[in-house]
C-alpha positions as CSV (number, residue, x, y, z in Angstrom):
1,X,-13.3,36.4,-1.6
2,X,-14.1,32.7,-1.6
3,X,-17.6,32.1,0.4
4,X,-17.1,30.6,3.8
5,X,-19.3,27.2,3.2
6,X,-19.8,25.4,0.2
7,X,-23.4,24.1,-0.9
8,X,-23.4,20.9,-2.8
9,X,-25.9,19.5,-5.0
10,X,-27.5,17.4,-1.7
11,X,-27.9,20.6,-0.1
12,X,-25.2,19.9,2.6
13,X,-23.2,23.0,3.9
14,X,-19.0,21.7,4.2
15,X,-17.8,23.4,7.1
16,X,-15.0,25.8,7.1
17,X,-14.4,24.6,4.0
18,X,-11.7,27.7,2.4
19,X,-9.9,26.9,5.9
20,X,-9.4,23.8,5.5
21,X,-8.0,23.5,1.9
22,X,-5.8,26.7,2.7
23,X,-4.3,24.5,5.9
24,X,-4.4,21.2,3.5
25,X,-2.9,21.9,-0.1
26,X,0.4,23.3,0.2
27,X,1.6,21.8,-3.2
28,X,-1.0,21.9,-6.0
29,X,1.1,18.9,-7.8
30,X,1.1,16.6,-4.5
31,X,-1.8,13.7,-3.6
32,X,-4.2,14.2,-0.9
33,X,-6.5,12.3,1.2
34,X,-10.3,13.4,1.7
35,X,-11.0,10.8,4.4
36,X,-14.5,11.8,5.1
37,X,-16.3,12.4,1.3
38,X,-19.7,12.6,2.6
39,X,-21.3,14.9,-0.6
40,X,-18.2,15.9,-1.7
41,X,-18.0,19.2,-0.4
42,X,-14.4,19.4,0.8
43,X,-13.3,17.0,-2.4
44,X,-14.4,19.9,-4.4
45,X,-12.5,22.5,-3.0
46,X,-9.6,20.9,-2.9
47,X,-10.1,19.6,-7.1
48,X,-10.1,23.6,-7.6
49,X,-7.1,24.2,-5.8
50,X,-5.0,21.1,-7.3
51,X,-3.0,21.6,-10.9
52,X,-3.4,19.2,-13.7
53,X,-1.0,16.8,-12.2
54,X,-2.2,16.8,-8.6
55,X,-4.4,13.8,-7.3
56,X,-7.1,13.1,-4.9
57,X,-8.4,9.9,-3.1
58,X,-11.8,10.0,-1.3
59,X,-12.7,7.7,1.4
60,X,-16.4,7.2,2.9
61,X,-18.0,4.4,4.0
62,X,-21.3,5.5,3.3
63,X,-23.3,4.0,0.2
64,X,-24.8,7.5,-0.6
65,X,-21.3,8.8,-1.0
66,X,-20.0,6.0,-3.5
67,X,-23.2,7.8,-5.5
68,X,-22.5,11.2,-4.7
69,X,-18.9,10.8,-6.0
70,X,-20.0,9.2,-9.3
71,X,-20.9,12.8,-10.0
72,X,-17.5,14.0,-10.2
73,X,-15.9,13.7,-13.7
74,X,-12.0,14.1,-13.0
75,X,-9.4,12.0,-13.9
76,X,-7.6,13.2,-10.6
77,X,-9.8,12.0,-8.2
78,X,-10.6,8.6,-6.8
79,X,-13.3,7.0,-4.8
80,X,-12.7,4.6,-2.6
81,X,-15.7,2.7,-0.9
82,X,-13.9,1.9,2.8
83,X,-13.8,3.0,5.7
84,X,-11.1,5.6,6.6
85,X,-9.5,2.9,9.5
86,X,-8.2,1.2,6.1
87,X,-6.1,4.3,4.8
88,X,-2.9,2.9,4.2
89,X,-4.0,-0.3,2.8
90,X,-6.2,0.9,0.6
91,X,-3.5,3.6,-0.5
92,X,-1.1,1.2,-0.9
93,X,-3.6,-1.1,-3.2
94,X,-3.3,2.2,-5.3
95,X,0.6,2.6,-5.4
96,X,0.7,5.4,-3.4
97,X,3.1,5.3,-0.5
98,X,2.8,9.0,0.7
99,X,0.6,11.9,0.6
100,X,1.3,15.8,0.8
101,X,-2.4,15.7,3.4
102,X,-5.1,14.6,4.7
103,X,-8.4,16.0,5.6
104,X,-10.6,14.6,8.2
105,X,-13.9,16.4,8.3
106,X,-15.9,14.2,11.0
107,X,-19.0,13.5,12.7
108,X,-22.5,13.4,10.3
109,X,-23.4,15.2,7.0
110,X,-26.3,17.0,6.9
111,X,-28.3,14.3,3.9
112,X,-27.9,11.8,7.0
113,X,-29.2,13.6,9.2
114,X,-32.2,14.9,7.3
115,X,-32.9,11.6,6.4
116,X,-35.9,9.9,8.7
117,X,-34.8,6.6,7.1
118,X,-30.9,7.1,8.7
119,X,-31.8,7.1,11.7
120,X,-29.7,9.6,13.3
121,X,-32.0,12.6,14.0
122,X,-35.0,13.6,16.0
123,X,-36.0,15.5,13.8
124,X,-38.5,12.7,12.3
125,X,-39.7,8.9,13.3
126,X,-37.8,6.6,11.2
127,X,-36.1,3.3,12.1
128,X,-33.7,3.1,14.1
129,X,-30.6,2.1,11.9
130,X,-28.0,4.6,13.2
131,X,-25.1,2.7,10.5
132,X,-22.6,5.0,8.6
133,X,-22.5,2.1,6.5
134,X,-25.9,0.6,5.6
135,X,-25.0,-2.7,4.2
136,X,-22.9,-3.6,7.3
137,X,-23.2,-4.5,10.9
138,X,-25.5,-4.0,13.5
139,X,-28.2,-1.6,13.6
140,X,-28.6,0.8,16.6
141,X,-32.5,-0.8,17.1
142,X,-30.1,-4.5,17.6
143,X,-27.7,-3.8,20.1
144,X,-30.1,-1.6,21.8
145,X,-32.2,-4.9,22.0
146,X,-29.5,-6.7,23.3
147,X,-27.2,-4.5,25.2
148,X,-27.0,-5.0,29.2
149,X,-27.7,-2.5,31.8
150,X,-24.2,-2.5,32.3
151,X,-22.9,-1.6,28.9
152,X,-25.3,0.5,27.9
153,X,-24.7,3.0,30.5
154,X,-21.2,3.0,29.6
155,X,-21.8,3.8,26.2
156,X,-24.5,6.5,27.1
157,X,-21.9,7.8,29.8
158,X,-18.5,7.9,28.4
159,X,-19.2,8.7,24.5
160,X,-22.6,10.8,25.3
161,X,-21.3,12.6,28.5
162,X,-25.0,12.1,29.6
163,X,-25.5,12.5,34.0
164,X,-28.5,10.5,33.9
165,X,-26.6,7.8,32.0
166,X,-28.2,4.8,34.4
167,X,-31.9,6.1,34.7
168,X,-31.6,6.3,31.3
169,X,-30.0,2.5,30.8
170,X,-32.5,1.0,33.3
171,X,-35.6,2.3,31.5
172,X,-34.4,1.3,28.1
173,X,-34.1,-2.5,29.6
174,X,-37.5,-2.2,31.5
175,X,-39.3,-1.0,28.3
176,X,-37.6,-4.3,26.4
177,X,-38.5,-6.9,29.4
178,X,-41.9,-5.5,28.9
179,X,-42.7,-6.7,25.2
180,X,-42.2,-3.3,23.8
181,X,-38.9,-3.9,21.8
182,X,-36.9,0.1,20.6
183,X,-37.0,0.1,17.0
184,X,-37.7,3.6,15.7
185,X,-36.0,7.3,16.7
186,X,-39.5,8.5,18.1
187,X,-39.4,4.9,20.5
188,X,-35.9,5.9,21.7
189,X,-36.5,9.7,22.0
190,X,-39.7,9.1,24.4
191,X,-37.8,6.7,26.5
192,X,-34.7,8.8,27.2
193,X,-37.3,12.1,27.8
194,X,-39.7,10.1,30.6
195,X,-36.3,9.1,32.0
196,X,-34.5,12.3,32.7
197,X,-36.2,14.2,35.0
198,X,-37.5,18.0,33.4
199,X,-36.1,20.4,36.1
200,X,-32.8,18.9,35.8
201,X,-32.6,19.7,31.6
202,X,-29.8,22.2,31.3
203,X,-30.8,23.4,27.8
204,X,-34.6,24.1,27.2
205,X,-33.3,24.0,23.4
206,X,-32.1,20.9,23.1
207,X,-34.0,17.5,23.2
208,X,-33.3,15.3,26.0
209,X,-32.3,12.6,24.2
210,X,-29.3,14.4,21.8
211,X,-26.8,12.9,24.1
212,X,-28.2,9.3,24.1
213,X,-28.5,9.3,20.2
214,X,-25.1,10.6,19.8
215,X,-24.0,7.6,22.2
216,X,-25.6,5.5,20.8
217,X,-24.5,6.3,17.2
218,X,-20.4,6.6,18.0
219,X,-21.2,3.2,19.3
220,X,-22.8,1.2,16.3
221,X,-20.0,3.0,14.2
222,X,-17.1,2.5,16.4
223,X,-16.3,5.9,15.4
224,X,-13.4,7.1,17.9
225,X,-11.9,3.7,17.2
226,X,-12.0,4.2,13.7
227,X,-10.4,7.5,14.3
228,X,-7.6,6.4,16.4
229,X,-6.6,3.8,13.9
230,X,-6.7,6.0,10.8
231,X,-5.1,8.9,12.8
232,X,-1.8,6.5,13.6
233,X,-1.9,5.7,10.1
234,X,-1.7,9.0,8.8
235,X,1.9,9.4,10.4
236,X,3.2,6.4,8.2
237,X,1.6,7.8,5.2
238,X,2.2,11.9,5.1
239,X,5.5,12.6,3.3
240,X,7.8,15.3,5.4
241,X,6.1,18.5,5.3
242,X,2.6,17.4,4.8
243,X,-0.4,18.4,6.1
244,X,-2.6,16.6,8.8
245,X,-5.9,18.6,9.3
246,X,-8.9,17.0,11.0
247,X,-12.6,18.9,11.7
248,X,-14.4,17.8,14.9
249,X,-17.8,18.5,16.1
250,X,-18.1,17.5,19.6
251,X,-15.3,17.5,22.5
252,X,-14.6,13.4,22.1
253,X,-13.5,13.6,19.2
254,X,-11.6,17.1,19.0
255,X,-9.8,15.5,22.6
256,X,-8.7,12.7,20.7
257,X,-7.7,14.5,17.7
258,X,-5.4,17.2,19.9
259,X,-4.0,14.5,22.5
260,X,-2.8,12.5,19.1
261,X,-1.2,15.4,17.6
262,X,0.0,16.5,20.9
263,X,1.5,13.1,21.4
264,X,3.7,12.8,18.3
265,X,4.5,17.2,18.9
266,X,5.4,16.1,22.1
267,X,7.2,12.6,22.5
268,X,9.1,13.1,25.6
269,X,6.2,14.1,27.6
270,X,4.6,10.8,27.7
271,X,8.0,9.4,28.9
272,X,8.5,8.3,32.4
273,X,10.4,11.7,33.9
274,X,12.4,9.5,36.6
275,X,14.4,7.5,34.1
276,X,16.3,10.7,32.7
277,X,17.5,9.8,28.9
278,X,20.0,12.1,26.8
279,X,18.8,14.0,24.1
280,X,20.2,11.8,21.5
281,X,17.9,8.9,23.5
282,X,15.0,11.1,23.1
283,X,12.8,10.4,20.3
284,X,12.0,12.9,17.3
285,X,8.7,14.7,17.0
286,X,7.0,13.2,13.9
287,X,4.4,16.2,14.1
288,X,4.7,19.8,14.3
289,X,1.3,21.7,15.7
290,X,0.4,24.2,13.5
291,X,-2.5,25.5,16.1
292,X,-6.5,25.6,15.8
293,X,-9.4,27.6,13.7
294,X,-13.3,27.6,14.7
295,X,-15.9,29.3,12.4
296,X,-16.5,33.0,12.4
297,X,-20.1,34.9,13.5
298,X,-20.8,35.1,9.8
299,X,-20.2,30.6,9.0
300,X,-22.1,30.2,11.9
301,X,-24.9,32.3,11.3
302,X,-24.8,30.8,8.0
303,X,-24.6,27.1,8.9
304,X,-25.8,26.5,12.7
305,X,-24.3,23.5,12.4
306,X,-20.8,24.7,12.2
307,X,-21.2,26.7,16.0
308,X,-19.7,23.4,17.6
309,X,-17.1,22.4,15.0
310,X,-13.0,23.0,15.9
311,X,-10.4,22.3,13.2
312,X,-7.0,21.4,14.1
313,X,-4.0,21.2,11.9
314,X,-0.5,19.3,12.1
315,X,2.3,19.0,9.9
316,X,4.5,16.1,9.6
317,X,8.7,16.3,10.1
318,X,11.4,14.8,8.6
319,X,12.0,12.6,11.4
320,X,11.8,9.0,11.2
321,X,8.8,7.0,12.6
322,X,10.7,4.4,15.9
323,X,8.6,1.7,16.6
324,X,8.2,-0.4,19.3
325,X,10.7,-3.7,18.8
């Protein structure tokens, strides 16, 4: 009975790791798509489920990855040092024009996290960097020293579902007006905490500041428009019968992940019902929803980490993609 989390070398637990290579490999001979790598956890699995002439290509932006995958000595698997959002150009740079699946296991591995240096946790002072990839773009400390009122309560609001969204916005500005620029995770934490008042915290176990940081993090990252781009890509890249099958850990993304599949599953109900079309006008599904899977008592009492996480799975039709003329 195969364990239900994998433990690699970094110490990071994958989550529902058996599930997800049972849902993804449905033909040991085909190529798949790991777009998340992170420490290799999922890659792995899916290596000890492929025969000799199956193939695997990694994705992670993350320079600790590109590391973490020098580790694997297989002539069936690739690394590819990108972003996910460049799927199917980077897959076409290697000749392949379709895939039998792709995995998406999302959000942040646990060797980022852990990391003070990251800047993603609370867990310890470190500076405030927040980037999935460290040798690009602006850190969280930057736009946090930059930001308006305006957007950052947007930010803190819509991708941090946070109530106190503008106390919070306001006191970050007021702290920077005053001389006393945000540059480390402890600076941030204190800032959020004196601005949301203590008997209106719903969760005694949970820092005041989780939302903020995981606002302010899909932010830097651009992580649900990353998603949405390589999720549209997928469709052009999964041969008929593949396997689409994506791991989310908070409700934004695991929303945009089931309204996509939905979407191509459902064509005709995002059509305007008061222009009535034939069936032969109706466009073909492109996806067929194959349902969901969260982690058992026994994962989560294993991996705390996995309590939040919802996998989703999709396979692709026959049908042809239309495109907008």
């Amino acid at each position: 009975m195969p364990l239900p989390f994998t433990i690699t070398s970094s110490g990071h637990r994958t989550v529902l790791p058996a599930a997800a290579v049972e849902a993804l490999v449905t033909d040991p001979t085909g190529t798949y798509v790991d777009a998340t790598f992170g420490r290799g956890g999922h890659a792995r699995a899916i290596l000890a489920r492929l025969a000799p002439t199956g193939r695997l290509v990694a994705f992670d932006r993350d320079p600790a990855a590109r590391h973490a995958a020098s580790a694997i000595g297989d002539a069936r698997f690739t690394f590819v040092g990108a972003a996910f959002s460049r799927l199917r150009e980077r897959l076409h740079a290697l000749a392949i024009d379709q895939v039998q699946g792709v995995l998406f296991d999302l959000g942040v591995s646990s060797p980022q996290i852990d990391d003070p240096q990251r800047g993603f946790s609370l867990r310890g002072d470190g500076p405030l960097d927040m980037r999935m990839d460290t040798t690009r773009g602006e850190t969280a400390a930057q736009w946090l020293a930059r930001a308006t009122v305006e957007e950052l309560t947007r930010v803190i609001r819509d991708y941090g579902e946070e109530r106190f969204a503008v106390p919070i916005a306001k006191a970050i500005v007021a702290r920077r007006e005053a001389g006393r620029p945000i540059t480390r995770t402890a600076d941030l934490a204190a800032v959020v905490a004196d601005a949301i008042p203590v008997k209106s915290r719903r969760d005694a176990s949970q820092h005041p500041a989780t939302r903020t940081f995981q606002a302010v993090r899909i932010h830097v990252n651009q992580e649900l428009e990353e998603l949405a781009l390589a999720l549209e890509q997928t469709i052009d890249v999964l041969a008929a019968g593949a396997r689409l099958v994506a791991v989310s850990f908070h409700s934004l993304e695991d929303r945009l992940v089931k309204r996509f599949i939905e979407a191509h599953a459902h064509p005709e109900r995002a059509l305007d019902s008061r222009v009535p079309l034939r069936a032969s006008e109706l466009p073909p599904p492109t996806l067929r929803a194959l349902g969901k899977v969260v982690p058992d008592d026994a994962e989560v009492a294993a991996n705390p980490r996995a309590r939040s996480a919802v996998m989703r799975v999709a396979e692709r039709t026959a049908a042809p993609l239309r495109r907008p003329a």
